[in-house]
N, C-alpha and C positions, 0 to 999 in steps of 0.2 A: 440816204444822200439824195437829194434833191437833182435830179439831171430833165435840160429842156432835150425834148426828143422830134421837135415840129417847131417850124417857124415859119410867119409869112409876113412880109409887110403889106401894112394897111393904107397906111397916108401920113404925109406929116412925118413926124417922128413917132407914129408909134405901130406895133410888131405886136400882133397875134402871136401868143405862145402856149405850145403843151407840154405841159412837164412828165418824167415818170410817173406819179402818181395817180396821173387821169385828169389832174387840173387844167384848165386853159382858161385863155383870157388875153386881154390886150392888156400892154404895158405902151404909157406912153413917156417917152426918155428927152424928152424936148428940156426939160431944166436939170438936166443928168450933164450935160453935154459940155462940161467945161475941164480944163487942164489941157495941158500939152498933148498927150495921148486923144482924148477927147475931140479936140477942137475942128479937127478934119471931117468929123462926122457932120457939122454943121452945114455943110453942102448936103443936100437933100440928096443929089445923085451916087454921090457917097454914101452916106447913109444907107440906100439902097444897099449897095453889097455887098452887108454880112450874108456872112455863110453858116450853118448849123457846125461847129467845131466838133468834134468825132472824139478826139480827145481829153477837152475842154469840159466838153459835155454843156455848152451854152453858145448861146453870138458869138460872133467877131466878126472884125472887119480886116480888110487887106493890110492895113496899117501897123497889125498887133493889137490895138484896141479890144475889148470885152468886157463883159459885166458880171461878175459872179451868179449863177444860176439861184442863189438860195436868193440875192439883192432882186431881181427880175425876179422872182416867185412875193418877195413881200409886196412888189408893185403891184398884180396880178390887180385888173378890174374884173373879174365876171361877171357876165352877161347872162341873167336867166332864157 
């Protein structure tokens, strides 16, 4: 099972991430960001303050909003 275990934002809408596995990489969620739940994150300041969810085992934000960790694991850019 795929779990983010590190997070940090970069700029923009997009979040360096590491998963269990040892993967990491930037995902960037700028055209992610639509529906009701979604829509708040559009503020940049927002945006900012997801937290690493413990239970979750991925993002969220204050709102309830999150992304499923396996969905942010197929974004995954690596960077050699």
């Amino acid at each position: 099972m795929i779990e983010v275990v590190d997070a940090k934002y970069l700029k923009d809408y997009v979040i360096w991430l590491r998963f269990n596995d040892g993967s990491q990489g930037e995902v960037d969620l700028k055209d992610e960001l639509s529906g009701e739940v979604f829509e708040p994150l559009n503020d940049p300041e927002f945006f900012k303050s997801f937290t690493l969810n413990p239970e979750w085992k991925t993002i969220a934000w204050p709102n309830g909003a999150d992304f499923a960790p396996e969905f942010l694991y197929s974004m995954l850019r690596v960077h050699a």
